[in-house]
Backbone as a chain_set.jsonl record, in Angstrom:
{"seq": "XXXXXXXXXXXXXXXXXXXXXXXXXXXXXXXXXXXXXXXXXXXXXXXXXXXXXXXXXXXX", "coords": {"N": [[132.209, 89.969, 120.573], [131.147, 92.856, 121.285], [129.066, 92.644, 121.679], [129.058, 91.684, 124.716], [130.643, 93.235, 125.842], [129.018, 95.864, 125.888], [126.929, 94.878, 127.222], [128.583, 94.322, 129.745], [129.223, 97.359, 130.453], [126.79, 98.305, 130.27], [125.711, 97.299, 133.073], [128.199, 97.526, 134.541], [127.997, 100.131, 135.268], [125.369, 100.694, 136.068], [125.301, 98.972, 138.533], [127.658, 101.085, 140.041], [126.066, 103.052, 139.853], [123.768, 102.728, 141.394], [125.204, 101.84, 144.126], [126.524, 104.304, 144.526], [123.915, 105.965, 144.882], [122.963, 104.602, 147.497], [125.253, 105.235, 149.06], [125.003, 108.139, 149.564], [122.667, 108.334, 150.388], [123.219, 107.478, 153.018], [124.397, 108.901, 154.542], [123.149, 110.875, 155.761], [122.289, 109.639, 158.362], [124.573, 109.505, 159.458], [126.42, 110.891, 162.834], [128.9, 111.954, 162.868], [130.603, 114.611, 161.382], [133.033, 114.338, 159.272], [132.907, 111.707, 158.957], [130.424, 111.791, 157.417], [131.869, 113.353, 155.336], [133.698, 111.778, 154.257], [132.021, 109.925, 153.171], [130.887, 111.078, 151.502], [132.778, 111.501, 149.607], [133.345, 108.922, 148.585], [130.764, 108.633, 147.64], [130.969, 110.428, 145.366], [133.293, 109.786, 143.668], [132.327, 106.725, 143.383], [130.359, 108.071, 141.177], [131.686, 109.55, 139.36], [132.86, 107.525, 138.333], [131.394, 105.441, 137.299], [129.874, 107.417, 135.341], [132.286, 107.472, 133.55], [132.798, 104.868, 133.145], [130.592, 104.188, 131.058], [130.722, 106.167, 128.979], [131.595, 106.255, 125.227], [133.877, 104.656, 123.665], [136.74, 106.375, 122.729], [137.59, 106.601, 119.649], [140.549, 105.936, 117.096]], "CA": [[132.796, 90.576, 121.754], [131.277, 93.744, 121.335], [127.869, 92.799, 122.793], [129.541, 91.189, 126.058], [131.553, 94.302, 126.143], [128.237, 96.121, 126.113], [126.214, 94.83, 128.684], [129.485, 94.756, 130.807], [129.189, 98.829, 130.902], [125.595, 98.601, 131.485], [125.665, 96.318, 134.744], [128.369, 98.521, 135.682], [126.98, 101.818, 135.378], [124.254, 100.158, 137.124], [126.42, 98.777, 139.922], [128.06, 101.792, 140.73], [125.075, 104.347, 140.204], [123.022, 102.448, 142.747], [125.743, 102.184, 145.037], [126.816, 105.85, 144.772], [123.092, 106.261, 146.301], [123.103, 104.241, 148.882], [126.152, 105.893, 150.203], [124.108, 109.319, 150.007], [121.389, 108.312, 151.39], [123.401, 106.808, 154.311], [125.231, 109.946, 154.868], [122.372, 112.107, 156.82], [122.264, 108.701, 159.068], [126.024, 109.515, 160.389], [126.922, 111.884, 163.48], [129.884, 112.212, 162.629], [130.923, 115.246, 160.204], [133.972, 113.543, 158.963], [132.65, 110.121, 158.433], [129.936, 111.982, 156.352], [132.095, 113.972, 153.903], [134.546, 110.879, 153.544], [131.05, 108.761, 152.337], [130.013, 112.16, 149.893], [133.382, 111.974, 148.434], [133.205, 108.272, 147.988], [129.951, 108.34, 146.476], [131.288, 111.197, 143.854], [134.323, 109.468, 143.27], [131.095, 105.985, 142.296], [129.181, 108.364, 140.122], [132.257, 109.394, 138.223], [133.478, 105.619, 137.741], [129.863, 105.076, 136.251], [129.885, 108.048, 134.131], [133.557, 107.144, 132.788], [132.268, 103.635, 132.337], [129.06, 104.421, 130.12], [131.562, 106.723, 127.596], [131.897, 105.169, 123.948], [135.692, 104.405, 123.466], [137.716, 106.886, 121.606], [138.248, 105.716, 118.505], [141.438, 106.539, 116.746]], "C": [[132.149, 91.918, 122.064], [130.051, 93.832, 122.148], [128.041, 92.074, 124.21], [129.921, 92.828, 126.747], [130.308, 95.851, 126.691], [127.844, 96.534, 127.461], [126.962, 94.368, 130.203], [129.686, 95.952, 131.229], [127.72, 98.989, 131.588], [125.436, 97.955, 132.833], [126.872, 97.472, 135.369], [128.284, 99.722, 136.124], [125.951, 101.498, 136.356], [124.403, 100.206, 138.632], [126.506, 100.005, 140.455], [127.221, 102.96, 140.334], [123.98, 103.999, 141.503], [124.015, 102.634, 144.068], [126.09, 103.378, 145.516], [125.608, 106.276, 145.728], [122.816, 105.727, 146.965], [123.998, 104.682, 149.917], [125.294, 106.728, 150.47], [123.292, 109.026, 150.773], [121.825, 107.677, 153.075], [124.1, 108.199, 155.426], [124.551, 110.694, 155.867], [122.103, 110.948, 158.127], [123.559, 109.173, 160.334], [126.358, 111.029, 161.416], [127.926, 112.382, 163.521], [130.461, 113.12, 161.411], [131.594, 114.48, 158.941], [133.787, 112.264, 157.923], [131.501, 110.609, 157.236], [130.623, 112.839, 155.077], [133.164, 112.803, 152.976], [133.198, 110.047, 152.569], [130.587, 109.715, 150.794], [131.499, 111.981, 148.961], [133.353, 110.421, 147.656], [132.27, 107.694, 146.747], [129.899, 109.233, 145.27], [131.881, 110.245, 143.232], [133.222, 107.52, 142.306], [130.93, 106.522, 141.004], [130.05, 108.811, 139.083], [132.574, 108.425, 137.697], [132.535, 104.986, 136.751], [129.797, 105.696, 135.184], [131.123, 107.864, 132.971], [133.049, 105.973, 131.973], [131.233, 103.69, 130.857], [129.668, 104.792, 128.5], [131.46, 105.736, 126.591], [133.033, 105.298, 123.991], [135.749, 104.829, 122.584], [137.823, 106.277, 120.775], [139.653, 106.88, 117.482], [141.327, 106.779, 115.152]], "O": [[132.501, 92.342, 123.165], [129.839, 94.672, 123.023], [126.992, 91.909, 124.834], [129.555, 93.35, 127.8], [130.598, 96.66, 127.572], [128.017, 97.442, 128.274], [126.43, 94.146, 131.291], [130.275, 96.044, 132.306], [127.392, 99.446, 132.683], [124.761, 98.607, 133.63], [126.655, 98.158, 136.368], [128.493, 100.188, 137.244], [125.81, 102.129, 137.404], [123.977, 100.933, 139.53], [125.661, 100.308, 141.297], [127.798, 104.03, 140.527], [123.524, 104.794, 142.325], [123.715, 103.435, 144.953], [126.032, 103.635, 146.719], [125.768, 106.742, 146.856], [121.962, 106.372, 147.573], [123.831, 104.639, 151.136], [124.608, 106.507, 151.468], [123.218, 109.507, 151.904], [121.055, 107.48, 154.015], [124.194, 108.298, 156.649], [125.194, 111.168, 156.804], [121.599, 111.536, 159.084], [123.502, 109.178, 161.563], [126.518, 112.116, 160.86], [128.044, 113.377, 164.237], [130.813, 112.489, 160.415], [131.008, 114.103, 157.926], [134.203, 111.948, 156.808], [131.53, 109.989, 156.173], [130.033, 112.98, 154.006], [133.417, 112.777, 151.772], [133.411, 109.639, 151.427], [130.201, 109.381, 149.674], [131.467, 112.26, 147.762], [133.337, 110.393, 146.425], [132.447, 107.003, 145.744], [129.121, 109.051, 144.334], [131.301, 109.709, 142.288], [133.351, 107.2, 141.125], [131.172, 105.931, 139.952], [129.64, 108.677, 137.93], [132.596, 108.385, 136.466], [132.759, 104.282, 135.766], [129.684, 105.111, 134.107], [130.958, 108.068, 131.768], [132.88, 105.899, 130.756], [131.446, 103.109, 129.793], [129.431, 104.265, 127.413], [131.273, 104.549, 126.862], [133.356, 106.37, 124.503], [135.233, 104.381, 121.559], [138.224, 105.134, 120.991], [139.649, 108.096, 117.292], [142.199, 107.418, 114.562]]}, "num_chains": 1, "name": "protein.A"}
């Protein structure tokens, strides 16, 4: 289980570090202030989900 469990963090670290920049990079695209700080916070709110993901699990 532990190497499923694995390369289930790396794919999604993956996942959501690419996606995080594709928002960015879509962001200087939009005329709209607004619509660009809602896409910067979404793509923080990615790059922490990735960095959370990646962590080794606490061990007790």
């Amino acid at each position: 289980m532990g190497l499923i469990k694995t390369l289930a963090k790396i794919y999604g670290n993956y996942f959501l570090t690419v996606q995080g920049v594709k928002v960015m990079k879509t962001i200087k695209k939009d005329d709209n202030a607004v619509v660009g700080l809602g896409k910067l916070f979404i793509a923080d709110k990615l790059m922490d989900t990735a960095r959370w993901l990646i962590k080794p699990e606490e061990r007790e």
